[in-house]
C-alpha positions as CSV (number, residue, x, y, z in Angstrom):
1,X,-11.0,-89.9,6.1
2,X,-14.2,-89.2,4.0
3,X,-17.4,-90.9,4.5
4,X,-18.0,-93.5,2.5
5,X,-21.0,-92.3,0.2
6,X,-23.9,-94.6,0.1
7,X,-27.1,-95.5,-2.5
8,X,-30.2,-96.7,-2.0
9,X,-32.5,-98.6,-4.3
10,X,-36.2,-100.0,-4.0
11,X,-38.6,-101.4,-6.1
12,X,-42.5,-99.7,-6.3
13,X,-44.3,-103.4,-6.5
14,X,-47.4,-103.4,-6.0
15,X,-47.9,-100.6,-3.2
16,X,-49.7,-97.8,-2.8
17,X,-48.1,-94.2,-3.7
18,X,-48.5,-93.8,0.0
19,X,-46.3,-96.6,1.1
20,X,-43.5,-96.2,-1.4
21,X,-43.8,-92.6,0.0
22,X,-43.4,-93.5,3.5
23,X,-40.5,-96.1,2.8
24,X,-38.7,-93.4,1.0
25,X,-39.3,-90.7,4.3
26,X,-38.5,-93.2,6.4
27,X,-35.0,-93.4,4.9
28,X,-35.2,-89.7,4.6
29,X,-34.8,-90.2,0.8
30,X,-34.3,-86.8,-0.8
31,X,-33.7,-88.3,-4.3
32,X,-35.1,-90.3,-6.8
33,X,-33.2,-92.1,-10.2
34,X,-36.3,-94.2,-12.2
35,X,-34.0,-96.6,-13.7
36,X,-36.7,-98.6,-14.8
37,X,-36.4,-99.0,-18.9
38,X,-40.5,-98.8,-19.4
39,X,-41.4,-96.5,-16.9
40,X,-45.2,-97.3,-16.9
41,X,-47.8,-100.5,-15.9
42,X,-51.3,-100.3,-16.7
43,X,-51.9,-102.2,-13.8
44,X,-50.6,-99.8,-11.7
45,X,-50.9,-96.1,-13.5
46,X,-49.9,-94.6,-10.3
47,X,-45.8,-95.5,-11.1
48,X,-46.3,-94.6,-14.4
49,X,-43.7,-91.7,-15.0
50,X,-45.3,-88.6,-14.6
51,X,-47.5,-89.7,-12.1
52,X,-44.4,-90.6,-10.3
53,X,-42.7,-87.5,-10.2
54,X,-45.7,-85.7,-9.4
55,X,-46.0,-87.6,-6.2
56,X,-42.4,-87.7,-5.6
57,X,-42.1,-83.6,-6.4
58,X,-45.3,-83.1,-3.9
59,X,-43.6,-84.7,-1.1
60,X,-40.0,-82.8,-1.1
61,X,-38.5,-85.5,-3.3
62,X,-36.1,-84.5,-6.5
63,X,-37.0,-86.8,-9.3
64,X,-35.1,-88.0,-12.4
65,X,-35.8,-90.5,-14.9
66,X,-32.6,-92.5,-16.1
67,X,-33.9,-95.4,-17.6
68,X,-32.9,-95.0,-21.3
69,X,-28.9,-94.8,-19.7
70,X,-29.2,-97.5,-17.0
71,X,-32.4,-99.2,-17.9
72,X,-32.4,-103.2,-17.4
73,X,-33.9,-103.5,-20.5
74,X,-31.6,-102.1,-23.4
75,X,-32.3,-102.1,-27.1
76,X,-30.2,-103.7,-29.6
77,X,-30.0,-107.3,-30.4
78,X,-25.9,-106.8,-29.1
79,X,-26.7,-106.5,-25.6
80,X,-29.0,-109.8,-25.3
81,X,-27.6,-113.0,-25.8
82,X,-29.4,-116.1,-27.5
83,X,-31.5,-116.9,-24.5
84,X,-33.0,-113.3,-24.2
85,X,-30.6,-112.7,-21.0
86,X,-28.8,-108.9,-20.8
87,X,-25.2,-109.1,-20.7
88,X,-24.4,-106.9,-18.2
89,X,-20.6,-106.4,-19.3
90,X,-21.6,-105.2,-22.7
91,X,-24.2,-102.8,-21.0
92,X,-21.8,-101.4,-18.8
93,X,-19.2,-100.5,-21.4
94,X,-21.6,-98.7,-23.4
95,X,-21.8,-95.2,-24.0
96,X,-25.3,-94.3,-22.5
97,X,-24.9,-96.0,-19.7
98,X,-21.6,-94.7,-19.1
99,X,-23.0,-91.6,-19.1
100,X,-26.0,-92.5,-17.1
101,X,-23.6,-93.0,-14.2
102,X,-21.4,-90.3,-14.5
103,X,-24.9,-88.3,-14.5
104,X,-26.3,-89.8,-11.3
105,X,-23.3,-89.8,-9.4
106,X,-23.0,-86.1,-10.3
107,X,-26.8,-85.8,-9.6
108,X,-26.9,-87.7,-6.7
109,X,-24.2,-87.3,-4.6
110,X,-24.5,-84.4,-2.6
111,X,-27.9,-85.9,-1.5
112,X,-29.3,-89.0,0.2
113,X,-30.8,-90.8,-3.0
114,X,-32.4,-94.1,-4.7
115,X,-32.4,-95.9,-7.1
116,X,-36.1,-96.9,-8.3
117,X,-37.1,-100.1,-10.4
118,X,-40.2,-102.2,-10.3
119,X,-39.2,-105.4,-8.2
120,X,-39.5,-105.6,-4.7
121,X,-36.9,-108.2,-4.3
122,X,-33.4,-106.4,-5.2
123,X,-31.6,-109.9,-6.1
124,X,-32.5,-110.6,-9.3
125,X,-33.3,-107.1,-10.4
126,X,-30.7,-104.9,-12.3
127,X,-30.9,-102.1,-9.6
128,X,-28.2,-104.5,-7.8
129,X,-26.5,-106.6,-10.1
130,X,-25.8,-104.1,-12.9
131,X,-26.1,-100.4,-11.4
132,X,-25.3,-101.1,-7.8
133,X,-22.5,-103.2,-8.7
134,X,-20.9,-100.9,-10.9
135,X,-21.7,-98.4,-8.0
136,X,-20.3,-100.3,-5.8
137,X,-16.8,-100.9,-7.7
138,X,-16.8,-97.4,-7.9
139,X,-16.5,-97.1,-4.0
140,X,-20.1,-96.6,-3.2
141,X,-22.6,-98.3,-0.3
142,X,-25.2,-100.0,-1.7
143,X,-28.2,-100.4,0.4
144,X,-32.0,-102.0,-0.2
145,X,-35.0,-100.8,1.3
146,X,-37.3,-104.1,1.5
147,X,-41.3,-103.7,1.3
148,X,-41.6,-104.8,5.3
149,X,-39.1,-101.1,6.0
150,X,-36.4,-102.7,6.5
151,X,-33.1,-102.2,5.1
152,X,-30.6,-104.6,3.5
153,X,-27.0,-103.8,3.4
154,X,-25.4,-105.3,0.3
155,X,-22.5,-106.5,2.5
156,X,-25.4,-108.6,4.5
157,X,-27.0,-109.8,1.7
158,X,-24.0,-111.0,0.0
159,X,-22.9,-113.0,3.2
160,X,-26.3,-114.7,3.2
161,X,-26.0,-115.9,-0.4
162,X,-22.4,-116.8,-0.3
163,X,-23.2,-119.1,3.1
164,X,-25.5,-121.4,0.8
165,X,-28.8,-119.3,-0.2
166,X,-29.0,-118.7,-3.6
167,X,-31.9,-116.8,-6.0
168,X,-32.7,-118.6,-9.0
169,X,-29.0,-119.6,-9.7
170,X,-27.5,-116.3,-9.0
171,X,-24.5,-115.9,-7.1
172,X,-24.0,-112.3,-5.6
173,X,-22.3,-109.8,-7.6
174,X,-19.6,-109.9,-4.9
175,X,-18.8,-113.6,-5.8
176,X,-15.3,-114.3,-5.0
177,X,-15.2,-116.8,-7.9
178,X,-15.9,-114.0,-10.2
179,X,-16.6,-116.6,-12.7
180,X,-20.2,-116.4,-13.4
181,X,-21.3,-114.5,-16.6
182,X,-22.3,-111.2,-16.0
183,X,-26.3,-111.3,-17.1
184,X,-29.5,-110.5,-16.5
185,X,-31.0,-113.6,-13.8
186,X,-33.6,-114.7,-16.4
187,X,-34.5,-113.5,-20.0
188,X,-36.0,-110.0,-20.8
189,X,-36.7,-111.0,-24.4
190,X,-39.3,-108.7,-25.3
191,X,-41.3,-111.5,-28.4
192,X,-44.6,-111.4,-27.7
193,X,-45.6,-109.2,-24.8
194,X,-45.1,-105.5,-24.4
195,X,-42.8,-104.7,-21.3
196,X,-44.2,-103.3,-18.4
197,X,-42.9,-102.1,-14.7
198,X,-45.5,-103.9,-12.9
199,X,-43.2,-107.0,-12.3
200,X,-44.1,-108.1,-8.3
């Protein structure tokens, strides 16, 4: 029987190159997908996207930006509904992104990789509930490397929120219900502000 093959994702926050370098060693990372749709922050140049993958190339990790395929924060007025929310199903069934995981399972399978967005907290971010579910349907481990170095199975975290803990209304992407709308946990409208990847 074949290993199951497994993904990691984390989120830069605020940290120092040096610690998102070391919690990437640590897991012995050799892989990288930016799956962040604006891969920049002015408050923190250092994750801006060649930066990045200088830092990342320097230290014996591959890089790869995917965030126009399986960015959180798609374009078009089809994939938001009227609240500003991403609806995940539509987003999933699309051609880019589609492609964008045929492209990093390709890419990243034959290598221990992550998957790299902005928040440190994986349960409201897209990195779970929209690529590492569809990972995960796909046969995939999905695993979280937390800020303190710890890692988070999805199996564990989907037994903590379906024994009463919840995150802003969002049941796990496991849910046996599997009657929740499949959206983004708050809006991403983009009126008013210019997007950034500095979310904390």
């Amino acid at each position: 029987m074949s290993e199951q093959r497994a993904v990691f994702t984390i989120g830069h926050s605020n940290y120092s190159i040096e610690k998102l370098l070391g919690l990437l060693q640590e897991q012995r990372i050799e892989a990288v997908a930016d799956i962040r749709s604006y891969p920049y922050s002015r408050y923190a140049p250092r994750f801006g996207r060649v930066a990045l993958e200088r830092s990342l190339t320097a230290a014996g990790i591959d890089y790869r930006f995917l965030g126009r395929e399986l960015g959180g924060r798609p374009l078009g007025d089809e994939f938001h509904d009227a609240d500003g929310r991403v609806d995940y199903a539509v987003v999933a069934a699309s051609a880019p992104f589609v492609r964008g995981i045929a492209c990093l399972m390709e890419w990243g399978a034959p290598r221990r990789g992550a998957l790299l967005c902005s928040e440190e907290d994986p349960r409201a971010c897209h990195r779970r509930l929209l690529v590492g579910r569809v990972l995960a349907e796909r046969g995939w481990a999905v695993e979280h490397i937390r800020g303190d170095g710890s890692v988070e199975r999805e199996a564990e975290l989907v037994a903590r929120e379906t024994s009463g803990s919840r995150n802003n209304g969002q049941l796990s992407i496991f849910d046996a219900l599997g009657e929740r709308t499949w959206k983004s946990a708050r809006s991403v409208s983009r009126k008013g502000r210019r997007p950034t990847s500095s979310a904390r």
